[in-house]
N, C-alpha and C positions, 0 to 999 in steps of 0.2 A: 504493500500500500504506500510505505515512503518513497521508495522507490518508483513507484505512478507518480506519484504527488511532484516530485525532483523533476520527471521527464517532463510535465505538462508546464511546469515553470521555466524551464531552461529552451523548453522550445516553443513557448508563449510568445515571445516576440517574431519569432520566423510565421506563425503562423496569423500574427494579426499585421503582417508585411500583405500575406492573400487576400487579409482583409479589405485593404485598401483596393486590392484590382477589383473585387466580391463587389464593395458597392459604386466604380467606376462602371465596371459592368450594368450594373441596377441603373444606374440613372441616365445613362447612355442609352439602355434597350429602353428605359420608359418615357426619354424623349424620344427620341428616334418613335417609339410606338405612335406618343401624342400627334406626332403631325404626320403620322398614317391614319389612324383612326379618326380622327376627327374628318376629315375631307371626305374618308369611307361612312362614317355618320349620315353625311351633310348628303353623300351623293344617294343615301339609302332611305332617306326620308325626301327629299328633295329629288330626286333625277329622275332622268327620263326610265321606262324599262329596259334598255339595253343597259346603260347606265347602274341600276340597279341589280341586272343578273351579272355584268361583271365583279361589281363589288361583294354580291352575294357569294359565287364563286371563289373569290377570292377567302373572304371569310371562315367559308365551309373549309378550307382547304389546310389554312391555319391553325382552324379549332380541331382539325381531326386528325391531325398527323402528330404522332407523338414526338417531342421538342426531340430527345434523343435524336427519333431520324431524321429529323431538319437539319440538325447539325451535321449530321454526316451526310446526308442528301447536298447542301451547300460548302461544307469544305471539303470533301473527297471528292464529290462530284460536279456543281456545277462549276465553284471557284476552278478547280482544274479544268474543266471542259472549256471555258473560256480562256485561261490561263492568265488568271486573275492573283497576282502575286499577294497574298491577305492575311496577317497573323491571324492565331487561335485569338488570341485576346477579342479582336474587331469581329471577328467572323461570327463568336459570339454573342455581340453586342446586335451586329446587323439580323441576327438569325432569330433572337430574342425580341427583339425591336422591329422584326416582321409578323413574327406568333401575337406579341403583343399589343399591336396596332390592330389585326382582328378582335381581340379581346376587346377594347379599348372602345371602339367601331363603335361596341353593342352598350356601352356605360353611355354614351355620350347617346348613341340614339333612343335609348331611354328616356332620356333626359329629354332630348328635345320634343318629343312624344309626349312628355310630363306636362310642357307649358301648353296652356291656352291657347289656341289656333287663334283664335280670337285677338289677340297684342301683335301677329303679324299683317291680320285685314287690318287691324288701326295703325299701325305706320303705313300702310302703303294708302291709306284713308289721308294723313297727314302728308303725303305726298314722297316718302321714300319707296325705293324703288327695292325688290325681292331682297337682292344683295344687300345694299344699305340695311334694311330689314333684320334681316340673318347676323350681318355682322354687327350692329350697334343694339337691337331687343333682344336678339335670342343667343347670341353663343354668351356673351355676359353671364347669362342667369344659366347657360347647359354649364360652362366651368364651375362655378357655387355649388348646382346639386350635383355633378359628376366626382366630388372629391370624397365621401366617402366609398364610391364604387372605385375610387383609382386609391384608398388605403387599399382596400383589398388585391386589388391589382400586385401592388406592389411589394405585398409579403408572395403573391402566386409568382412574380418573377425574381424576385431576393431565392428562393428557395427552387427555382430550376437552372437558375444559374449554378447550380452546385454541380450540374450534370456536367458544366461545361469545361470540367478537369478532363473527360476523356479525350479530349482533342490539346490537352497539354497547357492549357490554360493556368496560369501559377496564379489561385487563388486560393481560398479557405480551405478545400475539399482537397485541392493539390497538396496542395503544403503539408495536411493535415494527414494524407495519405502515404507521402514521401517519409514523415516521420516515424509513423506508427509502423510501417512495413521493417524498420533499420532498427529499430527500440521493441520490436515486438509488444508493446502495449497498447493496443487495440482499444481498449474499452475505454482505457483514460483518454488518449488521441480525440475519439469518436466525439465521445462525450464534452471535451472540452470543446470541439467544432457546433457538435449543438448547442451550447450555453451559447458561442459567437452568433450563430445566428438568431437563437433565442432573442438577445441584447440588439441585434439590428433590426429585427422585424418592430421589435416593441419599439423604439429609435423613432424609427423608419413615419409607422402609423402616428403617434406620439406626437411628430410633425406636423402629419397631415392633418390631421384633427385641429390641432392650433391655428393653421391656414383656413381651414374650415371656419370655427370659430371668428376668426378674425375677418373672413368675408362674407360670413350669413348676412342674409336682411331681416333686423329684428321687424318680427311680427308678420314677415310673408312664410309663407306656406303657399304647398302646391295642394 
C-alpha cells in the first residue's frame, strides 16, 4: 500500500503534464464542435429539405459510429488516403470536434424549437429581415438555454477523449498507462487517473453553471 501511495506521488506530476493536453483537447473539440453544430442547428430548423437531409445525414452518421472508429477511420485512413501530414494530438481534437458538432446540432436545435415562433414574425413585423432575425432575437436566447445541455456535452467529450491514447496521444490515459505498465501498479495508476478526471468534469461543469448563472434572464422562462 506505501508503496502504491510512493508510485502515485512521484509520478503525479508526469501524469497531470497529460492533463494539460486532456483539456487542450476538451476545448478545442468543443469549439471546433460549437461552430459545426450551431450552422447544423440553424440549417435543420431553418433550411431548405435538401439542406436539411444533408445535415440530417451528416448527424446520423456522427451519433452512430462509435468515437473509437472515427479515430481510426480518420487517422489511418482518410488522413493517409489524402496524405494529410496531422498529429495524434489535432487529429483528435478534429475527430472529437466532428462527433461533437452533431451532438451539439441537437442542444442548440432544441433550443431554438424552445423559443416562440412568435418573436421571429415580430422582428420581421418590425422590419428585420430572417437573418437579422436569427442572428440578433434568437441565437442570443438559443446560447442562455443551450448551456446547460453543453455542461453535459462536455463531461461526454472530457471522458472520450480518454480513448484518444490509442492513437498515441500523450494525455491523462497515456501517461497514466505508460506508468502503470513499468510500476506494475494498476489499481493505484487507474485510480489516480479517475480522481483526475473526476476533478475536471466537476471543474469543467462548475464553470458552466456560473456562465449560466451569470447570463440567465431573471424572470424569463420558456
Amino acid at each position: 500500500m506505501l508503496h502504491s501511495l510512493e508510485v502515485v506521488i512521484s509520478s503525479l506530476p508526469y501524469v497531470l503534464g497529460g492533463a494539460v493536453n486532456t483539456v487542450a483537447i476538451v476545448v478545442g473539440a468543443m469549439a471546433f464542435g460549437f461552430f459545426i453544430g450551431l450552422p447544423l442547428s440553424l440549417v435543420q430548423v431553418y433550411g431548405n429539405n435538401i439542406l436539411k437531409f444533408i445535415a440530417n445525414i451528416y448527424v446520423w452518421f456522427f451519433r452512430g459510429v462509435p468515437v473509437l472508429v472515427l479515430l481510426f477511420l480518420f487517422y489511418f485512413g482518410l488522413f493517409t488516403l489524402i496524405d494529410l501530414n496531422i498529429s495524434a494530438f489535432w487529429s483528435a481534437v478534429l475527430v472529437l470536434g466532428l462527433r461533437g458538432g452533431a451532438y451539439q446540432s441537437q442542444i442548440f436545435r432544441g433550443s431554438i424549437q424552445s423559443i416562440p415562433e412568435g418573436q421571429l414574425k415580430a422582428a420581421k413585423a418590425l422590419g428585420m429581415t430572417d437573418v437579422q432575425g436569427i442572428l440578433y432575437i434568437i441565437l442570443p436566447q438559443v446560447i442562455r438555454i443551450s448551456l446547460p445541455g453543453w455542461s453535459n456535452e462536455y463531461s461526454i467529450v472530457l471522458k472520450d477523449s480518454a480513448i484518444a491514447f490509442v492513437l498515441g496521444t500523450s494525455e491523462i490515459m497515456s501517461r497514466t498507462h505508460f506508468v502503470a505498465s513499468r510500476t506494475y501498479e494498476q489499481l493505484a495508476m487507474y485510480l489516480c487517473a479517475g480522481v483526475i478526471y473526476f476533478i475536471l468534469t466537476w471543474a469543467g461543469v462548475y464553470l458552466l453553471k456560473q456562465i449560466e448563472n451569470k447570463l440567465k434572464i431573471p424572470g424569463y422562462t420558456i
